[in-house]
C-alpha positions as a printed Julia matrix, in Angstrom:
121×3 Matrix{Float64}:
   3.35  -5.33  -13.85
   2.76  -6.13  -17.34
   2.94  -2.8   -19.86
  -1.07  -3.05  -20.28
  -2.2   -3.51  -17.08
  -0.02  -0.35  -15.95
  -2.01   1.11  -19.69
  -4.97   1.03  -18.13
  -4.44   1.95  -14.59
  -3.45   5.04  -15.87
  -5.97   5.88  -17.81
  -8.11   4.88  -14.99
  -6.23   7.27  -12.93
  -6.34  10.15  -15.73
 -10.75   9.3   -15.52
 -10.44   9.49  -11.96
  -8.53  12.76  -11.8
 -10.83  14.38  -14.1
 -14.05  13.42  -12.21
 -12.43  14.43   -9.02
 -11.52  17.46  -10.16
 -15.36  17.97  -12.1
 -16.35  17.62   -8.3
 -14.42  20.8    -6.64
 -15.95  24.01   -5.29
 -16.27  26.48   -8.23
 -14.1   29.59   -6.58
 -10.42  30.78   -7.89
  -8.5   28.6    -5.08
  -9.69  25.29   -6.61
  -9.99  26.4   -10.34
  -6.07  27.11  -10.22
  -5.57  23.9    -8.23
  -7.97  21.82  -10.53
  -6.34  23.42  -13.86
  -2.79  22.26  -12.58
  -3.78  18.4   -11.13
  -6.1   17.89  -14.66
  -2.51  18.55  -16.53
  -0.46  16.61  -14.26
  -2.75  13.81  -13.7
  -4.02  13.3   -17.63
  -0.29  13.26  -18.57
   0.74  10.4   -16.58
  -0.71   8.12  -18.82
  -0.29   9.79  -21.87
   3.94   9.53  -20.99
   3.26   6.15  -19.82
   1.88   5.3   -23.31
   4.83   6.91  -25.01
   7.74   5.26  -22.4
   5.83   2.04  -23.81
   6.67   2.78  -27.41
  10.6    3.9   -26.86
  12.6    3.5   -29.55
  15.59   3.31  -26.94
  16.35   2.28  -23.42
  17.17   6.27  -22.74
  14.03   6.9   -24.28
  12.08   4.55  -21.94
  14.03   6.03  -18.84
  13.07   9.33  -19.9
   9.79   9.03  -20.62
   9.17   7.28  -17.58
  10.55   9.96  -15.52
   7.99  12.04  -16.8
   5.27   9.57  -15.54
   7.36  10.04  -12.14
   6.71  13.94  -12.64
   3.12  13.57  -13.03
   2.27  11.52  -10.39
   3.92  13.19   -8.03
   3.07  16.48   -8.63
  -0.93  15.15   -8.82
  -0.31  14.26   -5.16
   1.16  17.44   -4.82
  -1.59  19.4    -5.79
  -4.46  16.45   -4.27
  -2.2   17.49   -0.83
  -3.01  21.48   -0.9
  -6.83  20.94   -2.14
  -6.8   18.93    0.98
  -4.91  21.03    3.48
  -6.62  24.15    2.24
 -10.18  22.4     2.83
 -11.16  22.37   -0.36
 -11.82  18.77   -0.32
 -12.11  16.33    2.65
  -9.32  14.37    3.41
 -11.51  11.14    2.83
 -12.25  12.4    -0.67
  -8.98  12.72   -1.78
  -7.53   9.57    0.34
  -8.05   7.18   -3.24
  -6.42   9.65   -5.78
  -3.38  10.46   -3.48
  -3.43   7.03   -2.71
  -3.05   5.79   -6.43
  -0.55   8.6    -7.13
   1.93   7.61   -4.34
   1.69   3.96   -6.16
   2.34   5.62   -9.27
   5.53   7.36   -7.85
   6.61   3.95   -6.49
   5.98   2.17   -9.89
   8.12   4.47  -11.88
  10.93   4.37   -9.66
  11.11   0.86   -9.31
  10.72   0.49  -13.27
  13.23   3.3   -14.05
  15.46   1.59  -11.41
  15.34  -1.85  -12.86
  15.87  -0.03  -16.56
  19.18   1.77  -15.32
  20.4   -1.42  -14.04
  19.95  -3.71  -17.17
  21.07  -0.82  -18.85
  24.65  -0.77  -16.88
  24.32  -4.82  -17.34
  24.22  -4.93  -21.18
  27.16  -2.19  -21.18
């Protein structure tokens, strides 16, 4: 996936986070939950952005393991605000959905970084 297209997917993801999370119940449950998946979720491409301008193949591998971190732990918390009812399972299908994606993309493009890494050693 070319560096732009994965750009805007996500920031799409970051919009749809947001909105999802402008849609919860107002009580101290989902305000916690909300507070944690805005962080997580909004940072994913915000690290994406920066493993895009790495000075360094390290750099790259590290940032993008923080785009790893921030995808998974939006499922994470998309997973309890389902389980706990605060949000039907068919609600939250689309943002877990696109998070587990997320968590596959990263691995697969920190993967293929280690190993041209170990290739141009």
């Amino acid at each position: 996936m070319k560096h732009q297209n994965l750009q805007i997917r996500t920031k799409q993801f970051a919009l749809q986070v947001i909105k999802f999370c402008e849609g919860l119940p107002k009580d101290e449950t989902s305000r916690i939950l909300a507070r944690q998946l805005l962080r997580s979720g909004t940072s994913v491409g915000a690290n994406y952005r920066a493993a895009c301008r790495a000075k360094s193949k390290p750099a790259f591998i590290s940032k993008m393991g923080d785009v790893l971190e921030g995808a998974d732990e939006s499922g994470y918390w998309v997973e309890l605000l389902s389980e706990t009812g605060k949000v039907v399972a068919k609600t939250a299908a689309p943002i877990l959905s696109e998070a587990n994606e997320l968590v596959a993309i990263s691995i697969s493009s920190i993967n293929t970084a280690k190993q041209n890494s170990a290739a141009e050693s």
